[in-house]
Residue frames relative to the residue before (quaternion, step in Angstrom):
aa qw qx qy qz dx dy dz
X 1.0000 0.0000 0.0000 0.0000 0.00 0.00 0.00
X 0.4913 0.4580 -0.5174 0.5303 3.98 1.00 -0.39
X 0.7609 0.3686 -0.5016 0.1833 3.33 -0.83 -0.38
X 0.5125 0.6421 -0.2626 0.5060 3.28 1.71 -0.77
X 0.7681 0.3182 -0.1499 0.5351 3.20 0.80 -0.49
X 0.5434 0.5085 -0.4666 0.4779 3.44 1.06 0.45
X 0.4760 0.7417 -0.2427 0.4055 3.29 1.33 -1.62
X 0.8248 0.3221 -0.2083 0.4154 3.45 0.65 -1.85
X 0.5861 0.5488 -0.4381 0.4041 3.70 1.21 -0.58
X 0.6240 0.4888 -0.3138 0.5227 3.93 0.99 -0.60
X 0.6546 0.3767 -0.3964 0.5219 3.64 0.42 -0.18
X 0.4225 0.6462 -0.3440 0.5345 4.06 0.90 -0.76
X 0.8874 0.1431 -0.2345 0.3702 3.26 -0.02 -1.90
X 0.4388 0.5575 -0.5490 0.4418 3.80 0.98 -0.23
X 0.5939 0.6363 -0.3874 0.3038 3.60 0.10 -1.39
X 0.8455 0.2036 -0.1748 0.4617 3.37 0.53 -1.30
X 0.0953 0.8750 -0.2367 0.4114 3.34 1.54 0.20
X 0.8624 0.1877 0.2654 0.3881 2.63 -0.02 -2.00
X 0.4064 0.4205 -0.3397 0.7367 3.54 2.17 -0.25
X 0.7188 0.4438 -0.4135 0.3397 3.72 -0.04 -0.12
X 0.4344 0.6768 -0.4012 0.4385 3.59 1.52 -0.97
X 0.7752 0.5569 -0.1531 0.2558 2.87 0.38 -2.17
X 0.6193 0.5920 -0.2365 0.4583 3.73 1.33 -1.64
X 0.7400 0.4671 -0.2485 0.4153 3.32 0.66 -1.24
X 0.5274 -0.6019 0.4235 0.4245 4.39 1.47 0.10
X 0.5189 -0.6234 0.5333 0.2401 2.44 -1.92 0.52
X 0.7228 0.4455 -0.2918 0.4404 3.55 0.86 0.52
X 0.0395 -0.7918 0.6080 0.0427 3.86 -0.84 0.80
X 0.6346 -0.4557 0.5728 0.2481 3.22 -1.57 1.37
X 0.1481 0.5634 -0.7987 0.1509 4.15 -0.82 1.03
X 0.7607 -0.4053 0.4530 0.2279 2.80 -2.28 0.16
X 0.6629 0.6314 -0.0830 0.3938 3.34 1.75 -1.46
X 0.7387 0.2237 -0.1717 0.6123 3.28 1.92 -0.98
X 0.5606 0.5066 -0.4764 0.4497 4.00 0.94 -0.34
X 0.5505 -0.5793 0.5901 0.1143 3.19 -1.30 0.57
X 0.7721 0.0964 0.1713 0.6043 3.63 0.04 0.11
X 0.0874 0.8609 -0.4423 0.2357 3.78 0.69 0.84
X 0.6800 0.4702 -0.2095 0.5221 2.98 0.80 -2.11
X 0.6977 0.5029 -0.3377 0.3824 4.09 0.65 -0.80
X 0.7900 0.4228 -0.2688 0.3533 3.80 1.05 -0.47
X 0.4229 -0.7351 0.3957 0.3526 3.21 -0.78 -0.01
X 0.6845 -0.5440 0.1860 0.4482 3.50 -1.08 0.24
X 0.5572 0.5405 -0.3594 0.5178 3.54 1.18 -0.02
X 0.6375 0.4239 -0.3991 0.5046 3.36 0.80 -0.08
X 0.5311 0.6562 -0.3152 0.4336 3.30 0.94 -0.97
X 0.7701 0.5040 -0.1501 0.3612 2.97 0.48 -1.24
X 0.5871 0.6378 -0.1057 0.4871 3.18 1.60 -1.44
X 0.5979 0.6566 -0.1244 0.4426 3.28 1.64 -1.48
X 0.6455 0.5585 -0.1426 0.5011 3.25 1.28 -1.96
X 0.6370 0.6500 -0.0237 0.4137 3.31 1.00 -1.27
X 0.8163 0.1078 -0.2496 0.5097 3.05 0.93 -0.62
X 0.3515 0.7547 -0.3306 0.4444 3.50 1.47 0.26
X 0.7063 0.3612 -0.1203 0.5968 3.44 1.13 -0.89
X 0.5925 0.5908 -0.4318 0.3367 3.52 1.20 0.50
X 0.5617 0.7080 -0.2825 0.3214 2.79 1.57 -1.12
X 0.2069 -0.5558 0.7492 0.2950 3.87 -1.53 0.50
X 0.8650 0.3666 -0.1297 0.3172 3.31 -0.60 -1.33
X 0.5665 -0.5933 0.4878 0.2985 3.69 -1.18 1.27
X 0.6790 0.3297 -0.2815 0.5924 3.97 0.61 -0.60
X 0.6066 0.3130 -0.4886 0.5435 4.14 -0.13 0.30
X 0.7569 0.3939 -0.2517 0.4567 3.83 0.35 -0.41
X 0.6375 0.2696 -0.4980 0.5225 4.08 1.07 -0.15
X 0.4546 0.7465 -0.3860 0.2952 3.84 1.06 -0.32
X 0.6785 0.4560 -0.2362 0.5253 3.07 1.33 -1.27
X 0.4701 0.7835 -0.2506 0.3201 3.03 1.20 -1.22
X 0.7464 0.4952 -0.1395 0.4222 3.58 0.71 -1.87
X 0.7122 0.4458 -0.2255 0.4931 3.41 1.16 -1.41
X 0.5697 0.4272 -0.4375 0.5491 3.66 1.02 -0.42
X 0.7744 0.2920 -0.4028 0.3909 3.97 0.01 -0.08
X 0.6085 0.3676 -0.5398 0.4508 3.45 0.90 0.57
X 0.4393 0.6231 -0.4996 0.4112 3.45 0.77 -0.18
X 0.7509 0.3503 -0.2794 0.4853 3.70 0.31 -1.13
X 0.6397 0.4853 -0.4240 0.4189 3.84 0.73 -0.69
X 0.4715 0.5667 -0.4554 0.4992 3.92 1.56 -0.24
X 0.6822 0.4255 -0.4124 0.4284 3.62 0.11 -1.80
X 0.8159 0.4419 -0.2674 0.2600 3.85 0.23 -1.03
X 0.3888 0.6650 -0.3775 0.5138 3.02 1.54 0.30
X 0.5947 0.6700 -0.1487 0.4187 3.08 1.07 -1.96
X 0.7525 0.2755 -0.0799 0.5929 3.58 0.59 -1.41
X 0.5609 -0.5821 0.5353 0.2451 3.67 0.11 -0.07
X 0.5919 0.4555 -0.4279 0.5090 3.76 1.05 0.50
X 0.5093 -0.5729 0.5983 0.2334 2.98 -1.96 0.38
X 0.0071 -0.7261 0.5901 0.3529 3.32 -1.01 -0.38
X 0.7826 -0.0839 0.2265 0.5738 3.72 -1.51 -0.30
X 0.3744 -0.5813 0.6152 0.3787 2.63 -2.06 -0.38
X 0.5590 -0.6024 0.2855 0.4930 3.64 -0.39 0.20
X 0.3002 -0.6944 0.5749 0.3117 3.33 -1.17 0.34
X 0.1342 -0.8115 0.5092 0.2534 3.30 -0.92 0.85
X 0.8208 0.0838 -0.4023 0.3967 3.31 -1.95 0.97
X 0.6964 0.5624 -0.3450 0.2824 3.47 -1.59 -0.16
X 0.7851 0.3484 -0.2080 0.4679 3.37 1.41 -0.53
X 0.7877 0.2964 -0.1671 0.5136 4.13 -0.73 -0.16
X 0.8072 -0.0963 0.1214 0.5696 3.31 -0.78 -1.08
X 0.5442 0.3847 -0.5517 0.5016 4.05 0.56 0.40
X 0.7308 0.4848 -0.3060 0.3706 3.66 0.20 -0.89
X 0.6479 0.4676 -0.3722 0.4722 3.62 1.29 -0.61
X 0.6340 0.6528 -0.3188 0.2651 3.43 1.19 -1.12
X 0.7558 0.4047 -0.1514 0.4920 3.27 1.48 -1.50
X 0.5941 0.5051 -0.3476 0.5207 3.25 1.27 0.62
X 0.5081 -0.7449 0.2799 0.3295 3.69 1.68 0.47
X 0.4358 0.6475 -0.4954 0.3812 3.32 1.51 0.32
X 0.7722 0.1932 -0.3082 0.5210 4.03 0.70 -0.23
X 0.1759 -0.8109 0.4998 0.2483 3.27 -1.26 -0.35
């Protein structure tokens, strides 16, 4: 009976594992996709990451999208730095869309 009952505690702990993957979206805040990263902090980041995975709809998510990149083109003003230029399509709310996560 232990192995049976090991078996079931490892399937359990993947199980929930893997319900947690899922809760937490299909999208993470990186240097590579946030715009303006290097300027935020990890609570924002996080906040950032957070709301990004709320969105349903491709227009409630490039909306947000716009005001978060003038926000950072402020802070970098603010600090005397540039950032990138944007990259256009493929990233945020284009990259979630064409992956069926908005609509």
């Amino acid at each position: 009976m232990k192995p049976l009952s090991s078996a079931l505690a490892a399937l359990l702990m993947a199980a929930s594992v893997a319900g947690t993957a899922l809760a937490r979206g299909p999208w993470a805040a990186t240097p590579g996709n946030t715009w303006g990263y290097p300027l935020m902090t990890p609570q924002e980041r996080t906040e950032h990451q957070t709301r990004m995975r709320s969105f349903k709809t491709y227009e409630e998510c490039k909306a947000y999208q716009e005001e978060h990149h003038q926000q950072m083109e402020a802070r970098a003003k603010e600090k005397g730095t540039t950032l990138p230029a944007r990259r256009a399509g493929g990233f945020g709310c284009d990259n979630m869309k064409a992956r069926g996560y908005l609509k």
